[in-house]
TIZA-115337 format. One record per residue (C-alpha): residue in three letters; x, y, z. Coordinates in steps of 0.5 Angstrom, whole numbers, padded with zeros to 4 digits, always signed. Layout:
REM TIZA-115337
ALAXYZ ...
This chain:
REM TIZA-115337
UNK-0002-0019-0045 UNK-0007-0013-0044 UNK-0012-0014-0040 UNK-0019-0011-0043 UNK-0024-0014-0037 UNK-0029-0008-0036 UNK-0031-0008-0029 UNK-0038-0004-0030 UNK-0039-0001-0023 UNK-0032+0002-0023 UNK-0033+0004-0029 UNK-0039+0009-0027 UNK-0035+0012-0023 UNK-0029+0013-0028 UNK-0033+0017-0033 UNK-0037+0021-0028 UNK-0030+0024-0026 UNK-0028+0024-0033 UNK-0034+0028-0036 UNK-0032+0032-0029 UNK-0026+0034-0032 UNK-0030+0035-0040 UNK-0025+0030-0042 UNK-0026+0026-0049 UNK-0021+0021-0050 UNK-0018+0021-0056 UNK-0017+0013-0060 UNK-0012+0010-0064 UNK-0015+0011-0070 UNK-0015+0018-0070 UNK-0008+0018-0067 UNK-0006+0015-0073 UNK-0010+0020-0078 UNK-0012+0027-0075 UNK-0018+0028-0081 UNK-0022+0023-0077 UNK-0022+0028-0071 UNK-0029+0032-0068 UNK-0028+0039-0072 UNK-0031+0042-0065 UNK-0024+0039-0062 UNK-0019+0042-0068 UNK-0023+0049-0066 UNK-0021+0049-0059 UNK-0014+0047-0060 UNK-0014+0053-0064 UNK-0014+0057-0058 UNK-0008+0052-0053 UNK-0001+0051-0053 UNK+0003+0045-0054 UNK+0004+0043-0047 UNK-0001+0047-0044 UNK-0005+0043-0039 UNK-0011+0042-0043 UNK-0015+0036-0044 UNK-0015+0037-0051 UNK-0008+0036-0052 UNK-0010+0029-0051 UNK-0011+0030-0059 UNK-0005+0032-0061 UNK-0002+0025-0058 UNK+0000+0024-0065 UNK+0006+0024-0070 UNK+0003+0030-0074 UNK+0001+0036-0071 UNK+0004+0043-0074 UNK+0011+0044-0071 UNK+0009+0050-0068 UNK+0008+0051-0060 UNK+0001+0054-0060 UNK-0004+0054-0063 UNK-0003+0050-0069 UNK-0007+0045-0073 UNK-0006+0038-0075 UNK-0001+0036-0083 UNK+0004+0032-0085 UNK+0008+0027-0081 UNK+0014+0031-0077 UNK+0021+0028-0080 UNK+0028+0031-0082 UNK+0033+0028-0088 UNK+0040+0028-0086 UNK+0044+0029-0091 UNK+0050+0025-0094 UNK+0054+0032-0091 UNK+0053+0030-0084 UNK+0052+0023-0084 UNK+0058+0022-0088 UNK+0054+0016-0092 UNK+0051+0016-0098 UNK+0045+0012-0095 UNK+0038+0017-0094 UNK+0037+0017-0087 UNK+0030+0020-0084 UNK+0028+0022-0077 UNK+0021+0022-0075 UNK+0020+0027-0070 UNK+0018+0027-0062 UNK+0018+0035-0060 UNK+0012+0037-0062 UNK+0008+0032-0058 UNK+0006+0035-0052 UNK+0011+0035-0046 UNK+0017+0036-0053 UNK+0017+0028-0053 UNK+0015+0021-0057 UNK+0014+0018-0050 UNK+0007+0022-0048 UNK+0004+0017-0053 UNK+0007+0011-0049 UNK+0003+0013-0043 UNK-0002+0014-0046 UNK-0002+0007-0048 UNK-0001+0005-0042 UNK-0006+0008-0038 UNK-0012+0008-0043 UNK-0014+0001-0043 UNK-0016+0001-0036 UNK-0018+0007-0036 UNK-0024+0006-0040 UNK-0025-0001-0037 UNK-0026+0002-0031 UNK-0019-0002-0028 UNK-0016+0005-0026 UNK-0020+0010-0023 UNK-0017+0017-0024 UNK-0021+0020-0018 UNK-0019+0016-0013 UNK-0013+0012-0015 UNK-0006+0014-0015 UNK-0002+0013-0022 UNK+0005+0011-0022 UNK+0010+0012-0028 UNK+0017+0008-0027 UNK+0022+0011-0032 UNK+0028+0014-0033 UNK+0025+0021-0035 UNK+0021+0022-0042 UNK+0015+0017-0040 UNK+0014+0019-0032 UNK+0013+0026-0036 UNK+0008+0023-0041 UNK+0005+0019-0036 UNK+0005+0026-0030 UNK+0001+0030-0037 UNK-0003+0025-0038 UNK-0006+0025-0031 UNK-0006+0032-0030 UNK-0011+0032-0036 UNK-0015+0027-0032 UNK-0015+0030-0025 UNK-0011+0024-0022 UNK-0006+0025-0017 UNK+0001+0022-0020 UNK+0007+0019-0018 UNK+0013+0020-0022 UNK+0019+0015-0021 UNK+0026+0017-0024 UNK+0034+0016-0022 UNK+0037+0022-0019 UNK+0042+0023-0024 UNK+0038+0025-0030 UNK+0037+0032-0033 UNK+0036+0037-0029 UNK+0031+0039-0034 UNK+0026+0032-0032 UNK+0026+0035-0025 UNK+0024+0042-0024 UNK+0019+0040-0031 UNK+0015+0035-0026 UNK+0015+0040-0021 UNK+0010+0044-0024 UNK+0006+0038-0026 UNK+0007+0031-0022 UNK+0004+0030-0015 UNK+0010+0027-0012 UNK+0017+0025-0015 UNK+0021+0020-0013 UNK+0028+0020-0014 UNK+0031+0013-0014 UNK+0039+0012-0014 UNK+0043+0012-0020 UNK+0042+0014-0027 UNK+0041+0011-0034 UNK+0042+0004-0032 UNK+0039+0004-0026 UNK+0033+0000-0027 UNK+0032-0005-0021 UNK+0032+0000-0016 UNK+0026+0003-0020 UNK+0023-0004-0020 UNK+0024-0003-0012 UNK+0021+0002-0011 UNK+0016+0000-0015 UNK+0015-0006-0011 UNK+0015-0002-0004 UNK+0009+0002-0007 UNK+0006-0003-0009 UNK+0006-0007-0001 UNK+0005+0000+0002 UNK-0003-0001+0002 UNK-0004+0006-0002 UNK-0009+0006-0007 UNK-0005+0006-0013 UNK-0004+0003-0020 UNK+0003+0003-0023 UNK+0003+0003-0030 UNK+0010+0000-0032 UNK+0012+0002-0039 UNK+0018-0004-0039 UNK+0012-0009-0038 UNK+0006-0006-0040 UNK+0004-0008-0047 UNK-0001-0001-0048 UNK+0007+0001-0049 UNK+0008-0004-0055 UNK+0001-0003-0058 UNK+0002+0005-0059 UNK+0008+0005-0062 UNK+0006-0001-0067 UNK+0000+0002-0068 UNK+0002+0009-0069 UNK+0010+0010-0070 UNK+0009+0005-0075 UNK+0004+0007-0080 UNK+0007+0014-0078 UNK+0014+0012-0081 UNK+0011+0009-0087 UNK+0007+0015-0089 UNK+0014+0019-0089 UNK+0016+0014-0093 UNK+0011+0015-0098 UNK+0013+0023-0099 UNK+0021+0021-0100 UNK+0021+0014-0102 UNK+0023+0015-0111 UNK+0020+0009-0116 UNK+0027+0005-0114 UNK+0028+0006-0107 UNK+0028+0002-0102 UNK+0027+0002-0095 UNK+0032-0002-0091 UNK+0031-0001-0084 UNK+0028+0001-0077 UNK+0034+0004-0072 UNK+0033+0006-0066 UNK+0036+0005-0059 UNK+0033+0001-0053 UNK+0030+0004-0047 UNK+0023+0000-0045 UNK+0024-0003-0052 UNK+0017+0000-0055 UNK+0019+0005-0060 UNK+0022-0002-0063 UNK+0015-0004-0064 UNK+0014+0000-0070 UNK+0019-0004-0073 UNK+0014-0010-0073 UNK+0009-0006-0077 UNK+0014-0004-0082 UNK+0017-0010-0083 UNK+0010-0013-0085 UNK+0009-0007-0090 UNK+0017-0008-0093 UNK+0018-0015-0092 UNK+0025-0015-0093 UNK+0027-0010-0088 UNK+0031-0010-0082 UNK+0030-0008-0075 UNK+0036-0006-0071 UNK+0036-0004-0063 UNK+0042+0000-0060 UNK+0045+0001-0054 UNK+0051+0003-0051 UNK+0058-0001-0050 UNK+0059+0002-0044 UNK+0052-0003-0042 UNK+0051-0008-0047 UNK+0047-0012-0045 UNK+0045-0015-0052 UNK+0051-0015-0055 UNK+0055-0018-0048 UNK+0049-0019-0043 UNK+0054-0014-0041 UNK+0053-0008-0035 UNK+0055-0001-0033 UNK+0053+0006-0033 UNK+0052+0011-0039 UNK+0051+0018-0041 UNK+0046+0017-0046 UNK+0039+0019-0043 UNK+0033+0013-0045 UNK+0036+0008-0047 UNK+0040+0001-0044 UNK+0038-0001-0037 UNK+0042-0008-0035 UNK+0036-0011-0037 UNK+0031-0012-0043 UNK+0025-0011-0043 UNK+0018-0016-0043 UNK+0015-0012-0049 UNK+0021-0013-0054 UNK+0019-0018-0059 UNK+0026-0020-0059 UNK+0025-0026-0064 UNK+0024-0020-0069 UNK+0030-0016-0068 UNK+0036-0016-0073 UNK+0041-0013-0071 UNK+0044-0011-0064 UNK+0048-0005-0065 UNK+0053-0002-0060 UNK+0054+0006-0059 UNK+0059+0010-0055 UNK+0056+0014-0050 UNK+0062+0019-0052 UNK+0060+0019-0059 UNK+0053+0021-0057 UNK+0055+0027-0052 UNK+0060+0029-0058 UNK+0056+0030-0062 UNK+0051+0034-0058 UNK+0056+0039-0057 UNK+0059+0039-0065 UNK+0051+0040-0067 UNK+0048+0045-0061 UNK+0055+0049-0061 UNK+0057+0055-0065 UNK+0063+0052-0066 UNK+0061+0046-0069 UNK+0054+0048-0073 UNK+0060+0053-0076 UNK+0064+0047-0078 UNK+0058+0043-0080 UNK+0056+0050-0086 UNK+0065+0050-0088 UNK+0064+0042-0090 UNK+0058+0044-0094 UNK+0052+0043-0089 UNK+0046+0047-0091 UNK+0043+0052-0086 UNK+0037+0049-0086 UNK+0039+0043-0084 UNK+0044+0046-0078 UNK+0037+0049-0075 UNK+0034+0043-0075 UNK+0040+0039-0070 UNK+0037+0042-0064 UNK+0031+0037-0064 UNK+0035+0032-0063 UNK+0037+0030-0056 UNK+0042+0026-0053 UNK+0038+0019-0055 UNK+0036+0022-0061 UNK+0043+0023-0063 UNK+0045+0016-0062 UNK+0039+0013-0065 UNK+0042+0018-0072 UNK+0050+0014-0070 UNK+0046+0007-0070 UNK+0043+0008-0077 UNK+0050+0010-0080 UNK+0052+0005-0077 UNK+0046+0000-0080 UNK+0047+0003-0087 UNK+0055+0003-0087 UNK+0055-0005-0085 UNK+0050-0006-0091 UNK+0055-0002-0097 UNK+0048+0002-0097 UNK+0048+0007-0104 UNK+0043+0013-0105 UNK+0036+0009-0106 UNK+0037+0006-0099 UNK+0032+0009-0094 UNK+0034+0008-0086 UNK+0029+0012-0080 UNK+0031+0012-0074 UNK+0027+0017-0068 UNK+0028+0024-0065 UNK+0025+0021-0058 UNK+0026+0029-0056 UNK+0029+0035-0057 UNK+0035+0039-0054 UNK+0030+0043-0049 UNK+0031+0037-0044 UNK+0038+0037-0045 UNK+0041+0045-0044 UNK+0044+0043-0037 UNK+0048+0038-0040 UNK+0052+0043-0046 UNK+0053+0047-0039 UNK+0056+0041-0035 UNK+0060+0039-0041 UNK+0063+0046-0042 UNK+0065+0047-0034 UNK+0068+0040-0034 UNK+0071+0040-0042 UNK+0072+0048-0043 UNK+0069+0052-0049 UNK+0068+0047-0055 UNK+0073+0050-0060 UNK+0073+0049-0068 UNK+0078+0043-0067 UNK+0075+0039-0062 UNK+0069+0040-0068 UNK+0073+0037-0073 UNK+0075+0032-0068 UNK+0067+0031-0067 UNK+0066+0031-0074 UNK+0071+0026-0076 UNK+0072+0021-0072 UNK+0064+0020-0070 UNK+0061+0021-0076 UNK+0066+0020-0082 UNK+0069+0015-0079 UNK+0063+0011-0076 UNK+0064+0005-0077 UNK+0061-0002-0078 UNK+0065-0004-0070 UNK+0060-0007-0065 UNK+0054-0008-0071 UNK+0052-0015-0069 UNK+0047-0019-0074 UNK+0043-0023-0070 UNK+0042-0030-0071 UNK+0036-0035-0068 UNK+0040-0037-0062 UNK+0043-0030-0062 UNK+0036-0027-0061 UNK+0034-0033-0057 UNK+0040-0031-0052 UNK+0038-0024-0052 UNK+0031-0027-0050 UNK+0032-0031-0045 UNK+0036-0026-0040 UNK+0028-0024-0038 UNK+0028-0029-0034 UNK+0033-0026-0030 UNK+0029-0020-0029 UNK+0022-0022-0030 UNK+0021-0029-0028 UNK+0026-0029-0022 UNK+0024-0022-0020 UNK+0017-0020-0022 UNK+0013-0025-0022 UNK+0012-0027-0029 UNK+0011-0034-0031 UNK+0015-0040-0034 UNK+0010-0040-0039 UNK+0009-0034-0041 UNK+0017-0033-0043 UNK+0016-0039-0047 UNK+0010-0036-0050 UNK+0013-0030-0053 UNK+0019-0034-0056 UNK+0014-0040-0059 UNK+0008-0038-0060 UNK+0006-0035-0067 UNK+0000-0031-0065 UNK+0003-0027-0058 UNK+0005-0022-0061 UNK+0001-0022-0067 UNK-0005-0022-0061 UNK-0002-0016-0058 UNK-0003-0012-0065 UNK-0010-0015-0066 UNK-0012-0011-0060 UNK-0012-0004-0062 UNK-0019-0004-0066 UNK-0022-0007-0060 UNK-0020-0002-0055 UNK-0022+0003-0060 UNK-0029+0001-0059 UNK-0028+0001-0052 UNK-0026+0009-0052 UNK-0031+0009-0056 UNK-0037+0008-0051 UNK-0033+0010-0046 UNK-0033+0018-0049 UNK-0041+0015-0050 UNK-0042+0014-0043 UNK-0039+0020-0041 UNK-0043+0024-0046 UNK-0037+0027-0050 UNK-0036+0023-0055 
């Protein structure tokens, strides 16, 4: 659970450094609906730009900043419709997205999940502790940020074989990286060094976005309701929302699938991962190209009691369709079979994992026979800026991506999505998926018998989690009191 004992000495200390650094911290209420931040801070972010290191971008943790790099204001949710020209199915398929957060992606929320509870209980002190952010990319990104803000020394922990962008960005902002071996799959080894950091005797606090549940209670307080106000804008009198679908990586944007199956009883929520690592569809393992998700274990904060369906993606389909959206050849080919101009300037703010979570949705709303009234979201978690070494990589290693290998992309990876690898999930199924924690959490990282147990039996666990943001809020609250920015 999280943990929100204040410890009044420390947090003394805490704020100290906090007012040093003139920063306010900003609460989930008014993460989920800007109206409710301070004028004063709207008048200052006037003047900063999205990713400027300012302590004032903590505001625009949110779904709803303006879409512009510097400079803008606060409005409506950011989010695409894709059109049945692309996606092949009559079904309305929307992604909410993660650009225009700062650091260009979703995770930044995340982090900030993470850390603030024990920044303003006073269990992590920024001005002598280290932060350490174990993540395969976006979320030791966020976390770097978040720090930074705060004047704290970070630790950034990643595999070595991630985006080429991850790395030299953290370079700028981190205080230390640490490259583990490995890609996308290669989790454990993060948990090592993890562990190793851990029983050095450094002053250090690991803010682990698999097990941390700040992670699950960001996305369920503020992905959520952020998706059902874009539900407000496009559902008609007849629609129906039908699903949530998103990849799986540390299991939190999953979350916002519990808020909306409260607010829509009667949807579903689906986890993708790669068939190349399919460790819900087949306790499977191996290595995959699709940055972000699918690590050969699931996560502690996946409430997998509440997921529907597991839905298996080629990690091919995904770097295909990379290209066929980000290449001339193929957003050419996408205008011939009728896809609007705008739209195709729209296909760079999905990324590699973005791309995917967009297959998983079609995959969703092929298997359920879904018309013109059925609405699926899925998440753009980032955009192309992270991945352009990766269109170079492919090139070098394929040649030019040409019309034919477009009308290849297009046909078999769009149209011809299908429903193979799209599992429904029954109790035992969910709770086979559910009890490989064990082998990760129990056996390797300390948790408790009674706890796994807990999250399966227990009615009110994750009910509890949920429950928790009004009272964080109030600690935020007089924390920015103490500090005397509030």
């Amino acid at each position: 659970m999280i943990d929100l004992t204040v410890d009044p000495t420390t947090l003394e200390s805490v704020a100290a450094h906090t007012r040093g650094r003139q920063v306010r911290i900003p609460t989930f209420a008014q993460m989920r609906d800007p109206a409710l931040i301070p004028s004063d801070v709207r008048q200052g972010l006037a003047k900063i730009g999205l990713w400027d290191l300012h302590p004032l971008n903590l505001f625009r943790i949110t779904w709803h900043n303006q879409p512009v790099a510097r400079g803008g204001g606060f409005g409506g949710v950011n989010y695409v419709e894709w059109p049945p020209e692309l996606t092949g199915t009559e079904a309305r398929i929307i992604s909410l997205v993660g650009k225009w957060f700062p650091t260009g992606a979703h995770k930044v929320g995340a982090a900030f999940g993470c850390l603030v509870p024990r920044l303003v209980t006073g269990q992590f002190d920024p001005g002598s502790q280290k932060a350490v952010w174990p993540s395969t990319g976006n979320y030791c990104r966020g976390g770097a940020y978040d720090s930074n803000l705060l004047g704290c020394e970070s630790i950034a922990i990643l595999p070595e074989g991630m985006s080429r962008e991850r790395f030299e960005w953290l370079q700028t902002v981190a205080g230390e990286i640490i490259k583990t071996p490995g890609s996308e799959s290669n989790v454990k080894e993060i948990f090592d060094k993890c562990n190793e950091l851990a029983a050095s005797g450094e002053d250090l606090v690991i803010f682990n976005q698999f097990d941390e549940f700040g992670n699950y209670l960001w996305h369920v307080s503020v992905t959520g309701p952020a998706v059902e106000e874009a539900l407000a804008e496009v559902m008609g009198e007849r629609d129906r929302f039908r699903g949530f679908s998103v990849t799986t990586g540390s299991a939190g944007t999953i979350a916002a699938g519990d808020y909306l199956k409260q607010r829509f009883p009667g949807s579903v929520i689906a986890g993708g991962e790669a068939i190349q690592c399919p460790t819900m569809l087949l306790n499977g393992f191996g290595e995959h190209r699709i940055e972000g998700i699918g690590d050969k274990h699931i996560p502690w904060v996946h409430n997998v009691k509440n997921t529907d369906f597991a839905i298996g993606l080629d990690d091919e389909a995904a770097m295909s369709l990379t290209r066929l959206f980000n290449e001339a050849a193929g957003q050419d080919y996408l205008v011939s079979r009728g896809v609007d101009p705008d739209v195709i300037e729209s296909l760079p703010l999905l990324g590699i994992s973005g791309a995917a979570n967009l297959l998983s949705a079609i995959k969703l709303a092929r298997y359920y026979e879904m018309t013109g009234r059925d609405i699926v979201v899925t998440i753009a978690t980032d955009s192309m800026d992270m991945y352009r070494s990766r269109l170079h990589e492919l090139s070098e290693d394929r040649g030019t991506f040409t019309t034919h290998d477009a009308v290849a992309a297009f046909h078999q990876h769009l149209l011809g999505a299908s429903t193979e690898h799209v599992h429904e999930l029954g109790y035992y199924d969910r709770k086979r998926i559910h009890n490989l924690k064990y082998y990760t959490w129990v056996e390797q990282q300390g948790k408790t018998y009674e706890e796994i147990q807990a999250q399966w039996y227990d009615d009110d666990y994750w009910t509890g989690i949920r429950a928790l943001a009004d009272p964080i809020d109030r600690l935020i609250e007089e924390f920015n009191s103490l500090t005397g920015l509030g």
